[in-house]
C-alpha positions in Angstrom: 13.3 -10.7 1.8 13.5 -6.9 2.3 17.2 -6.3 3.3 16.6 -2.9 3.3 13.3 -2.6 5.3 15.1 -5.0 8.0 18.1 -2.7 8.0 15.8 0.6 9.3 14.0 -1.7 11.7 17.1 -2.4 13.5 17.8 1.5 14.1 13.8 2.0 15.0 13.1 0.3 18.0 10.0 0.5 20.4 10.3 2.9 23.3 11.2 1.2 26.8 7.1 0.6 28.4 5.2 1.8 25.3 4.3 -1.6 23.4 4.3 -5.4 25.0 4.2 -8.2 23.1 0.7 -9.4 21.8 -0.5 -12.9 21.6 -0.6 -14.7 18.0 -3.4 -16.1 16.4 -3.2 -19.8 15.4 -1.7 -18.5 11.8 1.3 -16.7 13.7 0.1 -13.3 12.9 -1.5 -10.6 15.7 -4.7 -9.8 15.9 -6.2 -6.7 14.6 -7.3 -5.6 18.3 -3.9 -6.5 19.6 -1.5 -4.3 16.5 -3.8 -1.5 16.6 -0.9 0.4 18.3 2.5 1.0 17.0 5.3 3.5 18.0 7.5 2.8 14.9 6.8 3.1 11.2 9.0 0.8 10.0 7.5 -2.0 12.4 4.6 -1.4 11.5 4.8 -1.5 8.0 6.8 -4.6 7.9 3.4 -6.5 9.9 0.9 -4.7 7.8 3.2 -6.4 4.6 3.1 -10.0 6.2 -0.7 -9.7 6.7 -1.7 -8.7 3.4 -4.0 -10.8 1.9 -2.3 -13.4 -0.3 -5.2 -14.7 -2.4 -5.7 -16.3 -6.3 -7.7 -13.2 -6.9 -5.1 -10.8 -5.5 -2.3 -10.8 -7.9 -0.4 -7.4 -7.0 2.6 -7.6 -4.7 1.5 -6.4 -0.9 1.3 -3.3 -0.5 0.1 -0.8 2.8 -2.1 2.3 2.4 -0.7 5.5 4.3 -4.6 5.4 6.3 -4.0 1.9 7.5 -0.7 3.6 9.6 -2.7 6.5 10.7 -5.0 3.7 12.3 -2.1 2.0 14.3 0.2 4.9 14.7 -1.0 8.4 16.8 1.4 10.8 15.7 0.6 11.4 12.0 3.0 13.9 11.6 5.5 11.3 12.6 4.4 9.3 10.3 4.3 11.5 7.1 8.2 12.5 8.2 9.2 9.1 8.5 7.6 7.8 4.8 9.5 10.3 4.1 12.5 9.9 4.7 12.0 6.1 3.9 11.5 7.3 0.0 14.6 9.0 -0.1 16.3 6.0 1.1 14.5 4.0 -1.8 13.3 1.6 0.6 9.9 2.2 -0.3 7.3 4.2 -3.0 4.3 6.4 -2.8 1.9 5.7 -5.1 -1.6 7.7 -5.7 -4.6 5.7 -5.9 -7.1 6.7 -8.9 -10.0 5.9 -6.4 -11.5 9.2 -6.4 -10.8 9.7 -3.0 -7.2 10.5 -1.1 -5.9 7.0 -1.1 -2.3 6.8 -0.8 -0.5 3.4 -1.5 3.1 2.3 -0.2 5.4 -0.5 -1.3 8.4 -1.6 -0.8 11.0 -0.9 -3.2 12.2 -4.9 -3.1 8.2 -5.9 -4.0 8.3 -2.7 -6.3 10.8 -4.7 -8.0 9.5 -8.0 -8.0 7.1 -6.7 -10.8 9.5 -5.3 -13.0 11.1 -8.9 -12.6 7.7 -10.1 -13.6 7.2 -8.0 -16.5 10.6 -8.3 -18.1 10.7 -11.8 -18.1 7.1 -11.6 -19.4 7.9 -9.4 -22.0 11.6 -11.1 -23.0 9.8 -13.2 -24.9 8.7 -10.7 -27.9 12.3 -9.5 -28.0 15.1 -8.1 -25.7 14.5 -4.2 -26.7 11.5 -4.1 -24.4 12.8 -5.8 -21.3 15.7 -2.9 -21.8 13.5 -0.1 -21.4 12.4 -1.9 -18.3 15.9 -1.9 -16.9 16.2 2.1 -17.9 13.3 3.1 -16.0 14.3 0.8 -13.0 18.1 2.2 -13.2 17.2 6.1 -14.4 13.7 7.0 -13.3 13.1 5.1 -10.3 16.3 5.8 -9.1 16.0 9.5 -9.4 12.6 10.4 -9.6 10.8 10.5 -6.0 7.8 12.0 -6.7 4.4 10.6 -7.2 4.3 11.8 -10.8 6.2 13.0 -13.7 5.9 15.1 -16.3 6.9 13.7 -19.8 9.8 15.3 -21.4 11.2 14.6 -17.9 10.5 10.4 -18.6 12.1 10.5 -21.7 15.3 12.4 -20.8 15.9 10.4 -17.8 15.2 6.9 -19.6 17.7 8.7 -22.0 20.7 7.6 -19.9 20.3 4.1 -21.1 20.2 5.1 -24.7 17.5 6.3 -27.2 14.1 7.1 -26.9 11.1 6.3 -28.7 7.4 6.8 -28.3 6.8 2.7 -28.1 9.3 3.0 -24.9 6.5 5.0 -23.0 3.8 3.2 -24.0 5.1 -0.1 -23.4 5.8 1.5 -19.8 2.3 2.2 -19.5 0.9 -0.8 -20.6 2.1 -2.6 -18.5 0.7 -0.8 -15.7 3.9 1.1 -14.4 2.8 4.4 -15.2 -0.9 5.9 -16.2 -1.6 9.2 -17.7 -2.8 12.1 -15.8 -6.6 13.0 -16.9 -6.5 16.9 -16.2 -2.6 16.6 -17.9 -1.9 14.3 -20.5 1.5 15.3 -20.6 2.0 14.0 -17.0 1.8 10.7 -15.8 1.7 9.0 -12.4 3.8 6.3 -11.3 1.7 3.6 -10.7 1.1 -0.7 -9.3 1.1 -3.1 -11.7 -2.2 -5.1 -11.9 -3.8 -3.3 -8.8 -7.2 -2.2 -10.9 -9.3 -4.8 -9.9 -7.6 -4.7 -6.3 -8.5 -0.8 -6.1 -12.8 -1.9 -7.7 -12.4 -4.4 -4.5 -11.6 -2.0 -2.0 -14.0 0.5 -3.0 -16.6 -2.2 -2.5 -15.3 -3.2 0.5 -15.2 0.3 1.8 -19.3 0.7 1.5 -19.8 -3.2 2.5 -17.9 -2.7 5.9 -19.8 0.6 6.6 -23.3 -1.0 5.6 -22.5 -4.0 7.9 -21.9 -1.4 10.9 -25.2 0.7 9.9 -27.2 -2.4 10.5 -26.6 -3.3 13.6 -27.8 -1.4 16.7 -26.0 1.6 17.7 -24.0 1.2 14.6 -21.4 -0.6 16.8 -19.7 -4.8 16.6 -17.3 -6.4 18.6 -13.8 -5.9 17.1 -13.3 -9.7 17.7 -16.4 -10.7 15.8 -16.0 -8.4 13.2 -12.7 -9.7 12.2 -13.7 -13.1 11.6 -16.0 -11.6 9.3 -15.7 -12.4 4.9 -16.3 -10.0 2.7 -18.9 -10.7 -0.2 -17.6 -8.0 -2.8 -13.7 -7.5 -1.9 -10.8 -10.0 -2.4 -9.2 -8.0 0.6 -9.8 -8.6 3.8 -11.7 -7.5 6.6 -8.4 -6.8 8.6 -7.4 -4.6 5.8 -10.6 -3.2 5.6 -11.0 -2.0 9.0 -7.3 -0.6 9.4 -8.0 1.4 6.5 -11.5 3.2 7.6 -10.2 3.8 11.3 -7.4 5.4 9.9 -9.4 7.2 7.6 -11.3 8.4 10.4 -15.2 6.9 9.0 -14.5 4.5 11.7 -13.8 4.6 15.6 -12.7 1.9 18.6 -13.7 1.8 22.3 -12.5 -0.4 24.9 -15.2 -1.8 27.2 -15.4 -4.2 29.7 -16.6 -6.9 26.9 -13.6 -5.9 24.8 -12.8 -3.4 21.9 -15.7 -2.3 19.9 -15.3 -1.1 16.6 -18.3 1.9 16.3 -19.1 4.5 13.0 -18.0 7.9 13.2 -20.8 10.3 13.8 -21.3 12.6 11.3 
């Protein structure tokens, strides 16, 4: 559970007449046309978490992209304050997304740390020196370091703290996927999700096969309903997922009409 998440949810609380309660679907969770609209971060952050796709071909702890909160939350300024002031509470991390486009992801810092777990009891078994250099960065880097990078005399002297040093340290770190060299700086590296490669080729695809299913249809325009119940061919994430994050990203747009909501492409 995420102790620390539920503790900021209990100061944030929806305004007095802003949001009612939706209806569930069968599978408990709301549906996309009914948690389009949030007036608190933390909320929904915590729903976009539960709804993450949990499938054998996802194997990457949830995690919520800062244009999936833009699509559900109005005030982005708001929003960019409160993420915030959520990382220097360590109850959550920024990452950048290497997929060539402005993709921010956000985790919280209990999941963060679910794949450390992961890794150091992976790699206990070749010997207790590398699940120690786990613990450093954990206690000494994380702990300190906020950013979304860091530079890498910077790494070593804070991974310091837990004793000394070596160049097998670093690349054990990045090996297993917690950090990944810069390509315009290779002395710099960005802090990075475990295991999310084939997660990030799937949203890519998913990206263009969402926008070509909306360029075939007349007036570029489906049902929000319909849509949802939709699978995806070439992404193990979702549709819901999908759509939150190109509304948010602005490629996408909703109406309400008397049939319902309409999800409709930007015009250019």
């Amino acid at each position: 559970m995420m102790a620390d998440s539920s503790g900021l949810a209990g100061r944030k609380r929806f305004r007095d007449g802003e949001d009612e309660p939706a209806e569930e679907n069968s599978d408990g969770t709301l549906s996309l046309g009914d948690s389009l609209t949030f007036c608190d971060t933390v909320m929904a952050l915590r729903m976009m978490r539960a709804q993450f796709p949990k499938t054998n071909k996802v194997s990457v702890e949830p995690f919520i992209l800062r244009s999936q909160l833009y699509s559900c939350i109005k005030n982005r300024t708001q929003v960019d304050r409160d993420l915030e002031a959520l990382k220097k509470e360590k109850t959550l991390r920024l990452f950048k997304l290497n997929t060539g486009q402005d993709d921010h992801a956000i985790m919280f810092m209990d999941d963060y740390n679910k794949q450390i777990g992961a890794a150091a009891e992976r790699l206990g078994k070749k010997g207790p020196d590398q699940v120690q250099v786990l613990e450093w960065f954990k206690l000494y880097v994380l702990g300190t370091k906020l950013d979304l990078s860091i530079e890498h005399n910077e790494l070593c002297s804070l991974l310091s703290a837990g004793g000394k040093v070596r160049d097998e340290h670093v690349s054990l770190l990045v090996n297993a996927g917690f950090l990944t060299r810069q390509l315009v700086d290779p002395d710099m590296y960005w802090f990075s999700i475990p295991n999310v490669g084939s997660v990030l080729k799937g949203l890519s695809q998913g990206r263009k096969e969402v926008m070509g299913m909306l360029k075939r249809r007349a007036h570029g325009e489906m049902m929000m309903g319909v849509m949802e119940k939709k699978r995806l061919r070439f992404s193990p994430l979702d549709m819901r997922f999908h759509l939150r994050d190109l509304i948010g990203s602005g490629h996408l747009h909703t109406a309400q009409t008397p049939l319902g909501l309409v999800v409709r492409l930007a015009k250019d």
